[in-house]
Structure formats: C-alpha cells, structure tokens
LOKOL-356992 format. One record per residue (C-alpha): residue number from 1; residue in one letter; x, z, y. Coordinates in steps of 0.001 Angstrom, whole numbers, plus 524288, in hexadecimal, padded with zeros to 5 digits. Layout:
N
   resi   resn       X       Z       Y
    NUM      A       X       Z       Y
...
//
This chain:
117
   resi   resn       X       Z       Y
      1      X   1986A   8AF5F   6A7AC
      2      X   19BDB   8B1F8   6B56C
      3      X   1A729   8A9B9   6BBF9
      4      X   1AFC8   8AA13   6C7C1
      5      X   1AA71   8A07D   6D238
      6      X   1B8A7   89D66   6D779
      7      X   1C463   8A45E   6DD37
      8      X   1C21A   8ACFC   6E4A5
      9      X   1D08E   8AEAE   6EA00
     10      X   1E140   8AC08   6E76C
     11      X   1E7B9   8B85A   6E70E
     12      X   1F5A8   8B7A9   6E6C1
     13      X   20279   8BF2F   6EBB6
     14      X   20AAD   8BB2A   6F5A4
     15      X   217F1   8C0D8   6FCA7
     16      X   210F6   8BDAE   70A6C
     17      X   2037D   8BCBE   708B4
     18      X   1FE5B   8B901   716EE
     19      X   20913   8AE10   7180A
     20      X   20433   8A94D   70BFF
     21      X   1F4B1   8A8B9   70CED
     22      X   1FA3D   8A2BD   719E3
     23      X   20053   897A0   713D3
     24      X   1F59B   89663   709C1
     25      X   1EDE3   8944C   71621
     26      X   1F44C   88BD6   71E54
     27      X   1F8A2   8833F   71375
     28      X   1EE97   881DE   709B9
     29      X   1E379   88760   71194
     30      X   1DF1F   893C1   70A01
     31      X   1DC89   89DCB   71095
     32      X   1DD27   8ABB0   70C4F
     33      X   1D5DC   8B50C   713B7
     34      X   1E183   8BB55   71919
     35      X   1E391   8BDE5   72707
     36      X   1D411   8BE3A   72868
     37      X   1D310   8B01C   724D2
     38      X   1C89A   8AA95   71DCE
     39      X   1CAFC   8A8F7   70F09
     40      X   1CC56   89A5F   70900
     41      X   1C07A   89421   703BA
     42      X   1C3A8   88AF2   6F845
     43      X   1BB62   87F6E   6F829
     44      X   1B3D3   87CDB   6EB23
     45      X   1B995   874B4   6E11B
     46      X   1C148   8761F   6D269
     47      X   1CAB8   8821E   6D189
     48      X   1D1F2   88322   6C4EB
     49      X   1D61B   8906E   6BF03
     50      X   1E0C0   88EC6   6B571
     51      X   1ED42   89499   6AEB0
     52      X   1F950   88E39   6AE72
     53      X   2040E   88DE9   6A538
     54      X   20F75   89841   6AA30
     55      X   21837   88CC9   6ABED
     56      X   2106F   8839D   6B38B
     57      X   21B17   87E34   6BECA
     58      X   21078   87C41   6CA42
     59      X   20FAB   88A26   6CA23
     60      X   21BD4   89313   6D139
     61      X   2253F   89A6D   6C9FC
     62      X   21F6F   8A718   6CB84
     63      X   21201   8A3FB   6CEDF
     64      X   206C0   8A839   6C596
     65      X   1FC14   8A05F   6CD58
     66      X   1FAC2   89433   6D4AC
     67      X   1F1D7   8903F   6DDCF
     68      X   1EA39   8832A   6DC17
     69      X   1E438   87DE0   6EA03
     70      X   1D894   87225   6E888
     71      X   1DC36   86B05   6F4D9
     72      X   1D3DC   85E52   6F74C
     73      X   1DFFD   8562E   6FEC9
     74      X   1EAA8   85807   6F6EF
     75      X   1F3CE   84D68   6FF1C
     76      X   1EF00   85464   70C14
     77      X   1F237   86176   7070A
     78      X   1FE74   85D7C   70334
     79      X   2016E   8566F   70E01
     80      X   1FE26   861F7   715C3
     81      X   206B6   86B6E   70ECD
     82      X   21221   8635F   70F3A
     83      X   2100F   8636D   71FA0
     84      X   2110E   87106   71F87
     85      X   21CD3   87185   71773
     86      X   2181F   873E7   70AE4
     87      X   21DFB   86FB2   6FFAB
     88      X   21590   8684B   6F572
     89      X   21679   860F2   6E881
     90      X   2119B   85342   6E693
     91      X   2038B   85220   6E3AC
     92      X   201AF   84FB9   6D455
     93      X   1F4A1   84971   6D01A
     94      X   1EE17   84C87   6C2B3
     95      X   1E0F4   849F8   6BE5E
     96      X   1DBA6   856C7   6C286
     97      X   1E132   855AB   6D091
     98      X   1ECC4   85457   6D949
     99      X   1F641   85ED2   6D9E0
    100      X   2003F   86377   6E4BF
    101      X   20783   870B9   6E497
    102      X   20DC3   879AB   6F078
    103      X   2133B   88593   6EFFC
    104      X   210E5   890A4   6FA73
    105      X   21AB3   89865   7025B
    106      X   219D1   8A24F   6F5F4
    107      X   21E55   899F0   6EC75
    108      X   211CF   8966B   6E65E
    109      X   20D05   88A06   6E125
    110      X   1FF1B   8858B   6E5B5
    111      X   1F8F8   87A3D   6DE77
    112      X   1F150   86FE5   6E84E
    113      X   1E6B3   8693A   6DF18
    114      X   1DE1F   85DAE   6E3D0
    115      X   1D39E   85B4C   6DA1C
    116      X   1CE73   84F04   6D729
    117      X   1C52B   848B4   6DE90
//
C-alpha cells in the first residue's frame, strides 16, 4: 500500500493573508513562500495526525484545525514570544512532552510541543 511521506503543506484562510504568513514568520519562523521567500523546511522528527473531540478547549471557538509546532527549546521559545509581546500559557508537562499554547493575530490557537528527550 502506498503512503504519504509527510505534509506536504498548511493551507488555511485568513482575513490578511501577507500580514499573517508575516507573523508566522517572524514569530515562529515558518516561512511560506510568499513574497518570493523560500518555503519552511521542517526538520525530521514525530508528527502526529489526529481528530479531536468538537469540544476540546485548547482549540478556538470557531476554529476547525489547530496547528501543533515541535520546537526543541520550549523555555527559549517562550521566552522569546513573551519579548515580543505575545501572550502565552504556562508550559504544562505530560509524559509525552511539554506543552505551551499562543494564539495568532487571527484568533487561532497554535500548540508548541517539546517532545521528550
């Protein structure tokens, strides 16, 4: 049986696009190939693909998907966000990971996952 071999890309609206990929960019560092840029390249590691109950809370009111970024700092992310303003949750640790969530200038929640070492 044939498989996928990854993602190939996030498609998602957005009332100002540009602006957007913008912040994605300057905050989180993923680029998106507008404006002539190069696109992001993910580095290798788990990515998990998974529905979620309709009324999970991490997720925004109206939002259908949320993005889930592997970062390998979680503290220096944070700590990075919060510099430039950004508004964060504390960091919650499970077994599979430590968690942090942000929400961009759309009004969707983005899940920041360190894995386990």
């Amino acid at each position: 049986m044939e498989k996928v071999t990854g993602f190939g890309g996030a498609f998602f609206r957005a009332n100002d696009p540009l602006a957007l990929a913008h912040w994605y960019r300057d905050h989180l560092g993923v680029d998106s190939g507008l404006d002539g840029e190069t696109v992001w390249e993910q580095q290798a590691g788990p990515t998990v693909f998974a529905p979620f109950p309709t009324d999970n809370e991490k997720f925004g009111p109206d939002q259908q998907v949320m993005f889930n970024f592997r970062v390998r700092d979680l503290d220096g992310m944070m700590a990075q966000l919060t510099a430039a303003g950004i508004d964060a949750s504390e960091v919650e640790a499970y077994d599979h990971g430590r968690f942090a969530w942000i929400t961009d200038p759309e009004g969707n929640n983005i899940e920041l996952w360190e894995p386990p070492s």
